[in-house]
matplotlib code that plots the C-alpha trace (Angstrom):
import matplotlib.pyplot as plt

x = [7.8, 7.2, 9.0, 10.6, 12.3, 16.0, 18.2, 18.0, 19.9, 18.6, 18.8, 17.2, 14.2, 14.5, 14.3, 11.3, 9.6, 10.3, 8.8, 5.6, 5.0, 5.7, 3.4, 0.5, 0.6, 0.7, -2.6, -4.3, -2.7, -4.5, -7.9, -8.0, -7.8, -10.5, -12.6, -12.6, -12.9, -16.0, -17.7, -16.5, -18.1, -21.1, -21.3, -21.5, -23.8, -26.6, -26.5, -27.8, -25.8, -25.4, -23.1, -20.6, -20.2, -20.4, -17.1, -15.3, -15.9, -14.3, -11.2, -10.3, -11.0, -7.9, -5.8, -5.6, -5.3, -2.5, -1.1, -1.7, 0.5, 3.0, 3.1, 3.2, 6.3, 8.2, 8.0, 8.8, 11.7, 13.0, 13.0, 15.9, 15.4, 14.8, 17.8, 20.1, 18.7, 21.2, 21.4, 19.3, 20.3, 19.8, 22.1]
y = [22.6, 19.5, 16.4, 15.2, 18.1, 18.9, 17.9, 13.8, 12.1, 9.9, 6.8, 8.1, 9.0, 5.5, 4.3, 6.6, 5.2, 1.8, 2.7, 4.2, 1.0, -1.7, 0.1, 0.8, -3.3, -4.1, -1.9, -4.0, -7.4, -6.3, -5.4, -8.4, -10.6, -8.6, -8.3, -12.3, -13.3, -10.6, -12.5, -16.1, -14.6, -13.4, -16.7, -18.8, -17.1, -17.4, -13.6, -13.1, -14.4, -10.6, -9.8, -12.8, -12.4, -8.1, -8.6, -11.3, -8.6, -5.9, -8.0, -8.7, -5.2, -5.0, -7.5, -5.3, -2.3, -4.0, -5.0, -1.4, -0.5, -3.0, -1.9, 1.7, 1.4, -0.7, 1.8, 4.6, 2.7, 2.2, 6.1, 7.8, 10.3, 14.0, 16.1, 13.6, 12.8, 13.1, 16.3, 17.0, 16.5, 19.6, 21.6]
z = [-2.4, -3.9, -3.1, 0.4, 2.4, 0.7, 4.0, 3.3, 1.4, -1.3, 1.6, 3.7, 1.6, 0.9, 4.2, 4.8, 2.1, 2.9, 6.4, 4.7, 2.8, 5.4, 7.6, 4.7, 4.0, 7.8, 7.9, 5.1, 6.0, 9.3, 7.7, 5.7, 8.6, 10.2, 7.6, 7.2, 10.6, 10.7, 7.8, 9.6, 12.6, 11.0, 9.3, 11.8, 14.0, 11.2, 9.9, 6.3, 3.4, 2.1, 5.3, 5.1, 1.1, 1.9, 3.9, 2.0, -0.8, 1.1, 1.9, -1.6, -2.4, 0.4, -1.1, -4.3, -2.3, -1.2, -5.1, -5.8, -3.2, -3.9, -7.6, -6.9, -3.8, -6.6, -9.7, -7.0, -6.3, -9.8, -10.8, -10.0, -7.8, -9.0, -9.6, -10.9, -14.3, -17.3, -19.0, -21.6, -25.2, -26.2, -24.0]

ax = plt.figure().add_subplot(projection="3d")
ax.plot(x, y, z, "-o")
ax.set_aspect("equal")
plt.show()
């Protein structure tokens, strides 16, 4: 069975989906901040340069996590959703 279970509507799938998402960015909005306090953290307390610039690597890497995300919720939502595409020309 691929796709959502066939007892929701189209909103609702949406609403699900909407609910995956905000909860996916909270999660890297989340790490972000972590990851950059760690490396201010780590900073400040004298640790070597590699950990401070280690983390403030990983949180861009979570920023475009994030884009990816973004990008990929917003095509989602574009497509219509399977089943009710138009007929095809040829019969």
């Amino acid at each position: 069975m691929s796709g959502g279970p066939r007892d929701l509507d189209d909103e609702s799938m949406l609403r699900i989906a909407r609910s995956f998402y905000v909860v996916k960015m909270a999660r890297y909005a989340a790490l972000v901040v972590a990851a950059l306090a760690i490396a201010a953290l780590a900073a400040s307390r004298g640790a070597p340069d590699w950990v401070p610039v280690t983390l403030a690597v990983l949180a861009v890497a979570f920023v475009a996590a994030m884009a990816v995300t973004r990008r990929r919720y917003l095509t989602a939502r574009r497509r219509p959703p399977a089943g009710t595409s138009a007929p095809s020309p040829t019969g």
